[in-house]
ZAMARGU-4260 file (C-alpha; in steps of 0.2 Angstrom, whole numbers, plus 5000, padded with zeros to 4 digits):
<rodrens>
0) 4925/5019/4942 | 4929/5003/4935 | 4947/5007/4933 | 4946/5015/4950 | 4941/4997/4958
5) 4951/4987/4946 | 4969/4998/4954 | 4963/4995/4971 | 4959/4975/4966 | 4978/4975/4960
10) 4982/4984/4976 | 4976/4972/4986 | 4981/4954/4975 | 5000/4963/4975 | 4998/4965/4997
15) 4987/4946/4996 | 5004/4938/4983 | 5016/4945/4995 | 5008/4938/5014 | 5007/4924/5003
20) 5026/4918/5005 | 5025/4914/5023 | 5019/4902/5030 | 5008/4911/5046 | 4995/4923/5037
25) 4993/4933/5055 | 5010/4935/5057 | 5016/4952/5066 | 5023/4960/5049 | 5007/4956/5040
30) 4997/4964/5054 | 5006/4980/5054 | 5006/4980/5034 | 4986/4980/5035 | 4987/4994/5047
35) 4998/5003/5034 | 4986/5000/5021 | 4971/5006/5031 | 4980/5023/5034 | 4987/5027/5015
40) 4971/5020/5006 | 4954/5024/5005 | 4949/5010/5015 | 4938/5009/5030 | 4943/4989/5037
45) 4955/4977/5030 | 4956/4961/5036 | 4967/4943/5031 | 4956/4927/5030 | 4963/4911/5035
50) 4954/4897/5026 | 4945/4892/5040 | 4936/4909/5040 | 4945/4916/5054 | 4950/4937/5050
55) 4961/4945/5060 | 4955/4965/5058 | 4967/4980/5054 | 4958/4986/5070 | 4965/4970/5080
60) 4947/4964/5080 | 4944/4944/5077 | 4929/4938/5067 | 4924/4921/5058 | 4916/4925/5039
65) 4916/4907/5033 | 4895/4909/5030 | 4899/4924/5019 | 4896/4923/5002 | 4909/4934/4996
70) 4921/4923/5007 | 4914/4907/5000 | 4918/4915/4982 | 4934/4920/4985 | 4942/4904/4991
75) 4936/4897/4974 | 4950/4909/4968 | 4936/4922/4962 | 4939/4943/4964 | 4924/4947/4971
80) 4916/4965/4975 | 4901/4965/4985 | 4884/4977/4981 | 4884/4991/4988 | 4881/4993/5008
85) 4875/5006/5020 | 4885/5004/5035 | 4876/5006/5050 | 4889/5015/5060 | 4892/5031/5049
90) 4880/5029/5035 | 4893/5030/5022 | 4890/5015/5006 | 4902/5003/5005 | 4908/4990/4994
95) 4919/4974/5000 | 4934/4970/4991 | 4940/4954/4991 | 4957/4943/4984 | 4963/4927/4987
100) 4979/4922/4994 | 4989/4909/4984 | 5003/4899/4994 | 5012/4887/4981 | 4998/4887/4968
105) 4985/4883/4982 | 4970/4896/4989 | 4975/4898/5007 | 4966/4913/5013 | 4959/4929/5007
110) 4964/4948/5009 | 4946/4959/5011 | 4943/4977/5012 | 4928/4989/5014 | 4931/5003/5002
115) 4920/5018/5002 | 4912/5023/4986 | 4906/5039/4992 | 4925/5044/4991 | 4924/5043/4974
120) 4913/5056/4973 | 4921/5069/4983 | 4937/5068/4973 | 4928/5069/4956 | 4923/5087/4957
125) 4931/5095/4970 | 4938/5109/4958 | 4926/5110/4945 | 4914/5128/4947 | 4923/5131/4965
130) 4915/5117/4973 | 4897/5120/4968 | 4886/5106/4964 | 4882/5089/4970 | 4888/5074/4962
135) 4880/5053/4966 | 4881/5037/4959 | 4864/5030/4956 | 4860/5013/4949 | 4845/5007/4936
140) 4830/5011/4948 | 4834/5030/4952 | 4840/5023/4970 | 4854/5033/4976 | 4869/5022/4981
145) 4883/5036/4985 | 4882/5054/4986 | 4898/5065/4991 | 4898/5077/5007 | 4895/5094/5002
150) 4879/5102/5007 | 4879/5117/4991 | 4861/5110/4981 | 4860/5096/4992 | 4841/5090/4994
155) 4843/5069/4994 | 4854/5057/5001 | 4859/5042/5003 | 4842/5029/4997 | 4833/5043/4990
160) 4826/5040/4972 | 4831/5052/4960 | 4818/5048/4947 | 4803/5050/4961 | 4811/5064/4968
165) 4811/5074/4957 | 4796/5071/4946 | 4786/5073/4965 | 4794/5089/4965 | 4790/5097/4950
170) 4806/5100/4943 | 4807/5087/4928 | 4790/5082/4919 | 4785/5063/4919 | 4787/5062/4901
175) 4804/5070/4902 | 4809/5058/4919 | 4802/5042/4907 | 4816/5047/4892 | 4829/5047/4906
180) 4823/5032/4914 | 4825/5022/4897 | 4843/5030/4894 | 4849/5026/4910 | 4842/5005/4909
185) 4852/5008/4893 | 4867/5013/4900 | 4866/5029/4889 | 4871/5047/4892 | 4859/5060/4894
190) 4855/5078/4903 | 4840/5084/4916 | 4836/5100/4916 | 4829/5104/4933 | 4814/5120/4934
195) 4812/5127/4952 | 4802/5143/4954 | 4815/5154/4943 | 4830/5144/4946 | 4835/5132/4934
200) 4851/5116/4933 | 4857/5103/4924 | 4859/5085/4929 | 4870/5075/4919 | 4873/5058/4920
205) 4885/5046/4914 | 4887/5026/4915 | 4903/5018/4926 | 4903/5002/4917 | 4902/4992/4933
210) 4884/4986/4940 | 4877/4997/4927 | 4877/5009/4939 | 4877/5029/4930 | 4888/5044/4938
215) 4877/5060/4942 | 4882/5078/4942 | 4871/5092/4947 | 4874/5110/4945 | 4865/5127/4943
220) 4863/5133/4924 | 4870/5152/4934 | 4886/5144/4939 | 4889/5132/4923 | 4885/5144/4909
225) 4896/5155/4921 | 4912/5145/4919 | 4908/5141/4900 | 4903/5157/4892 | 4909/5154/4877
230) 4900/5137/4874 | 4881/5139/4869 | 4875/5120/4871 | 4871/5116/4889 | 4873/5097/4885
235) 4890/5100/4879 | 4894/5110/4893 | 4890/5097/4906 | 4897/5083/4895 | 4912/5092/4895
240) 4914/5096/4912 | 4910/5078/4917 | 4922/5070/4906 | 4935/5083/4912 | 4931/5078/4930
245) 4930/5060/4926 | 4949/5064/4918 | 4956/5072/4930 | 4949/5061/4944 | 4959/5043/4936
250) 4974/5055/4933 | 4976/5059/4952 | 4970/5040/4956 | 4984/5033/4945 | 4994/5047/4955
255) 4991/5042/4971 | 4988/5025/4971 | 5006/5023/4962 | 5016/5034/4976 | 5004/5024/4988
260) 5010/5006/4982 | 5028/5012/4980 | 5028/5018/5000 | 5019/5001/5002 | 5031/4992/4995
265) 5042/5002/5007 | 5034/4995/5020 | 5035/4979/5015 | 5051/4978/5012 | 5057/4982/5028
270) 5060/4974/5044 | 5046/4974/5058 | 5057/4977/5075 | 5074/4987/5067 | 5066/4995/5051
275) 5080/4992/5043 | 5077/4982/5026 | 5073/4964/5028 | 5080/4950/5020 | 5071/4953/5002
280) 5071/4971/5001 | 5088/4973/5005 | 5094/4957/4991 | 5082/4967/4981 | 5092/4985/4981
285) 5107/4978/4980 | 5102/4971/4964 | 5094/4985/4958 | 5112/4994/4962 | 5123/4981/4954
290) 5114/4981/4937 | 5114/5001/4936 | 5127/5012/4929 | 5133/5018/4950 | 5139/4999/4949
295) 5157/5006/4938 | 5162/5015/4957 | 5162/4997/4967 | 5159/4995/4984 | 5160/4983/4998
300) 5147/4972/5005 | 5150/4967/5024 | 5138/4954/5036 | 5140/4956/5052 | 5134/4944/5066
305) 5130/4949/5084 | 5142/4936/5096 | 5132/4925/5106 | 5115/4931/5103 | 5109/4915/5107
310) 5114/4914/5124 | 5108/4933/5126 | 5090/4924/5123 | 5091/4911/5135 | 5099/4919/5148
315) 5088/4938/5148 | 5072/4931/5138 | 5067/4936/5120 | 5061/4952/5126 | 5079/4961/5129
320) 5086/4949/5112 | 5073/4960/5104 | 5080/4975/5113 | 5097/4972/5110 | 5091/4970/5089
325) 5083/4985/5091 | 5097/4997/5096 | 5109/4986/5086 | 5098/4991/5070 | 5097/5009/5073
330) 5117/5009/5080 | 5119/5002/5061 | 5108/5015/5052 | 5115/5029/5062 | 5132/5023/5058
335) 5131/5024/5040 | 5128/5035/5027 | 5109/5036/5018 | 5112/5029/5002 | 5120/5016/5011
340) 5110/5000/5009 | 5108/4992/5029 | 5097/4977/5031 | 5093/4965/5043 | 5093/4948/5036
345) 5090/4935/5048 | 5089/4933/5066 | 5105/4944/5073 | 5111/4944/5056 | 5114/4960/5048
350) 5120/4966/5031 | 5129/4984/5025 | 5133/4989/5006 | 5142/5004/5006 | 5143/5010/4987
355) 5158/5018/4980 | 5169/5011/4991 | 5184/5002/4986 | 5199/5005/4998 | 5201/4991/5011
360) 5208/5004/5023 | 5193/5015/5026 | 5183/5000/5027 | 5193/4992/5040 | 5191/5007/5048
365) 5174/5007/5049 | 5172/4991/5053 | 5182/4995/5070 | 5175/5008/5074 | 5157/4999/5072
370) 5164/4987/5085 | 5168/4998/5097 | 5152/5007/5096 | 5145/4990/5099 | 5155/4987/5114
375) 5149/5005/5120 | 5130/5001/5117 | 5121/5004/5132 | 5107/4992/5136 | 5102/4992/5154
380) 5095/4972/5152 | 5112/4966/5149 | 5120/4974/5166 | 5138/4970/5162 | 5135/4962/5146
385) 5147/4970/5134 | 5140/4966/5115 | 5154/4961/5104 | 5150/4957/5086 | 5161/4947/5070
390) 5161/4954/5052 | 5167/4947/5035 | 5168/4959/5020 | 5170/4956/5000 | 5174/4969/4989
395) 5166/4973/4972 | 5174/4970/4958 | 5188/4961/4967 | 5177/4947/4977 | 5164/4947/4964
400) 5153/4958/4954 | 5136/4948/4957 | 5124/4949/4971 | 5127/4929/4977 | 5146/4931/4972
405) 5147/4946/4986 | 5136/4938/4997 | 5144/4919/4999 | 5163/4927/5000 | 5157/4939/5014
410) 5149/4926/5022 | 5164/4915/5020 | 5175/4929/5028 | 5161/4930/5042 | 5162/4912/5047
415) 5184/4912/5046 | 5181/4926/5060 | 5168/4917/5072 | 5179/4902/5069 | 5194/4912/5075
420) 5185/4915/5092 | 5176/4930/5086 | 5172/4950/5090 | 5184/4955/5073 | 5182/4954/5055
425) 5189/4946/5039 | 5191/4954/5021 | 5188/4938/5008 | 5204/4940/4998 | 5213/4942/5012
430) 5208/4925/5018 | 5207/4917/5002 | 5226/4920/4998 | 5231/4916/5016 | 5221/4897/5011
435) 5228/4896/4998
</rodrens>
């Protein structure tokens, strides 16, 4: 369980390092990358801190935890897990989570999360003896602290103690209950077996190396000796089915936490209103292109600039700017071809890398025909607003064969075109040898 906690702890300090380059912590992306976390994590609420105390909630909610003590902590720059709660809406136990945010070396605020440790019980033996049995997590006094969902052999929940329980009951003789008792404060492993009537189980347990509490797993002798005919020691039975389900629980952890972070990072690399990439994850994928071995084909970078954006703003308000962004982003990511890389990298400015291609002729010629969609856009806002744009272009290898090479001559082109009364485009060479 430790590991379990310690990927999501990473999870969370890579979400709490990347908030932690802008400069406003409740900023819209942030917000919607929460939201995003809440949906493809086991997590019930996460929520940013500012360092005033002041959360914003995946939920939209608004709270001030500066008298927390997990908050307190965690601006000291400390990973901090709370004990184990019972939340009072569902019943479920809960741990808090919390990171710090660092801006330039300096705590500025605090990523938290309520995680539910009962999860961690329903993946753990979900295909072991077809779903039969009943697994918790227990800490040194017998209270139970987490116990999954399945009703099969389910008699105590949730703040129950296992140790009175069970002795009360009949099942396990006081002096047998004591030996556990002492295994258990020793963070030892150990097995029950539980008498009732004719029926007997096993109980086995097994510390988590975190708060010293112990894993539990509780199955009928039928079902286990069933599945393991061929082994004669009932403590090597359970032993063995426990660490299998321990095994195959952090395999699919590790599983799905890394296709979680990778559509994270996704997410976070994207752009907020046109979901193209943004600014970093499209410099990024470029990169990642130009230093593989697809880089021998070439290809051709272009920015492209939406003509007088600025007056757009001030003359229909922000809203229909946004608008217009909008349909320019998905004009641009309809236009072009999936492995094509197309970001949004600043206000109206937009970037395409087109791989493999190296002829200036079909590249002119998408280029106009980009235009002209452009000019064909329908947005209802602009009445008889007709939106134009101006486009530079730089071609690898010939224009450069690094990211910033590609990107300064394609700006350069750029600029020669707005400078030239713009709605066209330049090709660097081009203007370069005309300079010249």
């Amino acid at each position: 369980m430790k590991s379990v906690l310690d990927i999501q702890f990473n999870y969370l300090t890579g979400m709490a390092s990347y908030m932690g380059e802008g400069e406003n912590l409740f900023c819209q992306e942030n917000k919607r990358l929460i939201q995003s976390i809440v949906k493809e994590q086991d997590l019930d609420l996460i929520g940013i801190m500012k360092a005033d105390g002041d959360t914003y909630y995946n939920n939209g909610a608004r709270k001030n935890v500066k008298n927390r003590g997990y908050f307190k902590k965690v601006m000291q720059g400390q990973k901090i897990m709370s004990p184990p709660i019972e939340s009072k809406v569902d019943g479920r136990t809960k741990v808090i989570l919390a990171v710090p945010i660092y801006r330039n070396g300096k705590v500025t605020g605090a990523l938290g999360a309520s995680y539910n440790v009962g999860a961690l019980n329903q993946m753990l033996f979900n295909d072991i003896y077809d779903g039969i049995g009943f697994s918790m997590i227990i800490d040194t006094s017998g209270k139970i602290i987490s116990c999954d969902s399945g009703l099969s052999y389910r008699k105590i929940g949730i703040n129950d103690n296992v140790y009175d329980f069970y002795t009360k009951s009949g099942e396990v003789a006081e002096k047998t209950m004591k030996s556990a008792k002492a295994n258990i404060k020793k963070q030892k492993s150990g097995i029950l077996v539980l008498k009732e009537k004719n029926a007997m189980s096993y109980l086995a347990y097994e510390p988590l190396h975190i708060n010293n509490w112990m894993l539990c797993y509780l199955v009928p002798q039928s079902k286990a000796q069933e599945e393991f005919q061929f082994i004669g020691n009932k403590e090597v039975i359970l032993f063995a089915v426990i660490g299998v389900g321990v095994i195959t629980f952090f395999i699919l952890i590790f599983q799905r936490t890394s296709m979680k972070q990778k559509k994270m990072r996704e997410i976070a690399s994207r752009d907020g209103l046109t979901q193209l990439y943004n600014k970093a994850g499209t410099e990024q994928r470029i990169k990642e292109w130009l230093h593989s071995d697809r880089s021998k084909a070439g290809a051709v970078l272009m920015m492209m600039d939406v003509d007088y954006f600025k007056q757009i703003n001030d003359t229909y308000g922000h809203a229909v700017g946004d608008r217009v962004l909008y349909k320019v982003g998905h004009l641009l990511k309809s236009s072009f071809r999936e492995n094509d890389i197309v970001g949004r990298i600043g206000g109206d400015e937009f970037l395409i890398f087109m791989e493999g291609i190296t002829s200036e002729e079909f590249a002119v010629r998408r280029m106009e025909n980009l235009q002209q969609y452009l000019r064909e856009l329908p947005i209802e806002e602009l009445e008889e607003h007709t939106l134009t744009c101006s486009m530079g272009a730089a071609f690898m290898p010939k224009d450069g064969t690094t990211f910033g090479e590609l990107y300064k001559h394609a700006d350069e082109a750029l600029y020669t075109t707005k400078r030239n009364g713009r709605d066209g485009f330049r090709i660097y060479h081009e203007v370069e040898e005309k300079e010249v």
